[in-house]
C-alpha positions as CSV (number, residue, x, y, z in Angstrom):
1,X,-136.2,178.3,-182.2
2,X,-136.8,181.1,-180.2
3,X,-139.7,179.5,-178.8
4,X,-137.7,176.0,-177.7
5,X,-134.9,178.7,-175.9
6,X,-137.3,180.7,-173.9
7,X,-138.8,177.3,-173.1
8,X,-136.0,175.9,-171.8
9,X,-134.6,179.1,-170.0
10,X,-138.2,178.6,-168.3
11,X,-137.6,174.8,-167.3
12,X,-133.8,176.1,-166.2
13,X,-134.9,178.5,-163.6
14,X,-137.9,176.3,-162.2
15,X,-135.3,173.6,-161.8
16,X,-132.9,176.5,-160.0
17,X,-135.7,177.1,-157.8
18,X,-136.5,173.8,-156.9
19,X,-133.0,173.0,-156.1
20,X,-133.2,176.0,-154.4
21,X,-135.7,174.9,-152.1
22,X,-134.8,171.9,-151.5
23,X,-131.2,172.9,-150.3
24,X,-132.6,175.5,-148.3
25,X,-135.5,173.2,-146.6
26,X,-132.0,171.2,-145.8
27,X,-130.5,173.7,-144.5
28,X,-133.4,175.1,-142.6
29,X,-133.5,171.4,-140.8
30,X,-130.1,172.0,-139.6
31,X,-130.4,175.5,-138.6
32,X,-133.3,175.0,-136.6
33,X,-131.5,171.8,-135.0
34,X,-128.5,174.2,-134.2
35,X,-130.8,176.9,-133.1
36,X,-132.5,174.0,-130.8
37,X,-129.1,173.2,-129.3
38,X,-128.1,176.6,-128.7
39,X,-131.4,177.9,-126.7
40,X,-131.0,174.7,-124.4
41,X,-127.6,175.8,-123.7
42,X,-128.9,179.6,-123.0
43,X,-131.1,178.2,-120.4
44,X,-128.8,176.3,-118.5
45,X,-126.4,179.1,-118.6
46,X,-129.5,181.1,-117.1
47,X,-130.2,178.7,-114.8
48,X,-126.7,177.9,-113.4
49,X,-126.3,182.1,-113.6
50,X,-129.7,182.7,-111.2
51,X,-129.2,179.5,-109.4
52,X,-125.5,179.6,-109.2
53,X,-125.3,176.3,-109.3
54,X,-123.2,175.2,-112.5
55,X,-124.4,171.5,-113.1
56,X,-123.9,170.8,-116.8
57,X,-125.2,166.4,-116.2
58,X,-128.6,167.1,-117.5
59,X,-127.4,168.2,-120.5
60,X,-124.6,166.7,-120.8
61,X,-126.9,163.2,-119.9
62,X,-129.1,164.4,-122.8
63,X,-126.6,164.4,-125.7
64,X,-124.9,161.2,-124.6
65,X,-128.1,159.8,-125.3
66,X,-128.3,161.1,-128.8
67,X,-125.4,160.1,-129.3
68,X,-125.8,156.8,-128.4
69,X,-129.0,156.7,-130.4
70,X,-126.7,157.6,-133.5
71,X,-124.0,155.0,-132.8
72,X,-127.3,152.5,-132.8
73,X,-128.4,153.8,-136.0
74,X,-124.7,153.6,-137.7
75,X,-124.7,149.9,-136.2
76,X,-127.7,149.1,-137.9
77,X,-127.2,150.7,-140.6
78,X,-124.0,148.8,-141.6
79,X,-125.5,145.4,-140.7
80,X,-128.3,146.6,-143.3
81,X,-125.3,147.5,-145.6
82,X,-123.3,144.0,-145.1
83,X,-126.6,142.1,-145.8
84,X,-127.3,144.0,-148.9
85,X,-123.5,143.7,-150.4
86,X,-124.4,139.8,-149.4
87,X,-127.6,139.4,-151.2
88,X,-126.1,141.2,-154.1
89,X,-123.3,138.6,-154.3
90,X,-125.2,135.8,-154.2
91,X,-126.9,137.0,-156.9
92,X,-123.9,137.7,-159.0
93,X,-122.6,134.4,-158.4
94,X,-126.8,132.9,-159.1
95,X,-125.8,135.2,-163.2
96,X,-122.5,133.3,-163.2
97,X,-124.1,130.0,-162.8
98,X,-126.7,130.6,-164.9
99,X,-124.5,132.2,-167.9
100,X,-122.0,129.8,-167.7
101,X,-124.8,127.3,-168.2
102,X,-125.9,129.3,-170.9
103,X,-122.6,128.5,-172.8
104,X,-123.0,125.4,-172.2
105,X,-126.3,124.5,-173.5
106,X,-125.7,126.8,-176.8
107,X,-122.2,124.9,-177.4
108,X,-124.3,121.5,-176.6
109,X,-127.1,123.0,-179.8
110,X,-123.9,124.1,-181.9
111,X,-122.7,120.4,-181.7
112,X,-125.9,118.5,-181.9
113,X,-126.6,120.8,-185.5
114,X,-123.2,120.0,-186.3
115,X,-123.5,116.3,-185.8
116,X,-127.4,116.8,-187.2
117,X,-125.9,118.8,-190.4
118,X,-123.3,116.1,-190.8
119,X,-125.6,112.9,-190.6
120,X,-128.4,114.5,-193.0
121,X,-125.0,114.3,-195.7
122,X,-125.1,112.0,-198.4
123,X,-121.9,109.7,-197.9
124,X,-119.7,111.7,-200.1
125,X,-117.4,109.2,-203.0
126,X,-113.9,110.1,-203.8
127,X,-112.6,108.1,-205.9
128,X,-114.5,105.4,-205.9
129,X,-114.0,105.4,-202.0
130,X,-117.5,106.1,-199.7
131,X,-117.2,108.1,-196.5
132,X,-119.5,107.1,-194.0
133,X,-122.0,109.5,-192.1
134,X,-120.3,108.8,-188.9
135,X,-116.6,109.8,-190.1
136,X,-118.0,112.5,-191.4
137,X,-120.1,113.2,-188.0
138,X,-116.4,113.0,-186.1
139,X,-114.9,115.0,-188.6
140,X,-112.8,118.7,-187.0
141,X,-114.5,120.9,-190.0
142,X,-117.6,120.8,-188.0
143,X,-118.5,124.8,-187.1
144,X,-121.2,126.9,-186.1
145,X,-122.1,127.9,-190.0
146,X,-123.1,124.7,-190.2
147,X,-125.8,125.3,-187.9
148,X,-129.6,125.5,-189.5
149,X,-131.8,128.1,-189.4
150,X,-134.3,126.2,-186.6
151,X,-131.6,125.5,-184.3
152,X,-130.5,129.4,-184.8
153,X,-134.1,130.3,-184.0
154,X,-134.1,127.8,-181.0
155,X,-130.9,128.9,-179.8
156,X,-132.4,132.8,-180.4
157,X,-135.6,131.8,-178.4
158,X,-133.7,130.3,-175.8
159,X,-131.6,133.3,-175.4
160,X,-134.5,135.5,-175.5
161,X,-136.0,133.8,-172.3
162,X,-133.2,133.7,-170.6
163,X,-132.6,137.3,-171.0
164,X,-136.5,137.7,-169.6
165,X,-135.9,135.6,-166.7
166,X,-132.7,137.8,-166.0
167,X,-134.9,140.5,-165.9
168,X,-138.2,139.1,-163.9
169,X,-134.8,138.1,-161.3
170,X,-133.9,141.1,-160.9
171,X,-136.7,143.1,-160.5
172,X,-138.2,140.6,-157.8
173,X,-134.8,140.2,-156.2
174,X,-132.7,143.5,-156.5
């Protein structure tokens, strides 16, 4: 027991120092960019101080151009975005569809063993009176217990494959 805590004592303060490192790598990134930002400004300062001329349009050229370059990357960004949430909604409605279909076909095998289950009957004699195999076919009573053990493996196999198509969708489309 002792063994499993120092083990996982070890795996908590690798993971500390991984997190760690990557928040500082972040951070580093934006420090450096900041650091960056300020030295340009030092140097213009410097410039306009020795030159005394005070002519901030270089700079100020330079970071309307990044920012322009970031307005272009938000734009494209959300046109990514809006195509994505698209796709994804066409796919949701392609599951609808093929769901609702789904129903439908296992309804269409719970009827046809139904009607099957109710025409393999021998006509039944009450009282000297016959029913015939297609009253008894029409007959409300009908219900899914009715249903045999192939069509319930059919209906299982079909399910099955659909469930695998599902998946080979969504891995080559999602």
């Amino acid at each position: 027991m002792e063994e499993l805590e120092s083990e996982v004592a070890e795996r908590l303060q690798c993971l500390r120092r991984k997190v760690n490192t990557d928040c500082r790598r972040s951070q580093s990134d934006e420090l450096l960019k900041c650091r960056q930002d300020i030295n340009s400004l030092i140097r213009i300062v410097q410039n306009a101080y020795h030159n005394d001329a005070w002519d901030f349009q270089g700079e100020v050229a330079e970071k309307h151009d990044e920012i322009q370059a970031l307005k272009r990357q938000v734009v494209c960004m959300e046109d990514e975005m809006q195509n994505a949430q698209k796709k994804i909604q066409l796919k949701k409605e392609i599951i609808k569809e093929l769901r609702s279909d789904l129903k439908c076909t296992n309804a269409k095998l719970v009827s046809r063993s139904c009607l099957q289950a109710n025409l393999d009957m021998a006509p039944v004699n009450l009282e000297n009176q016959t029913v015939a195999r297609s009253d008894a076919a029409q007959s409300p009573e009908c219900s899914a217990l009715a249903v045999s053990d192939d069509l319930k493996k059919k209906a299982a196999r079909h399910f099955v494959n659909f469930i695998i198509f599902v998946k080979l969708f969504k891995t080559r489309y999602l």
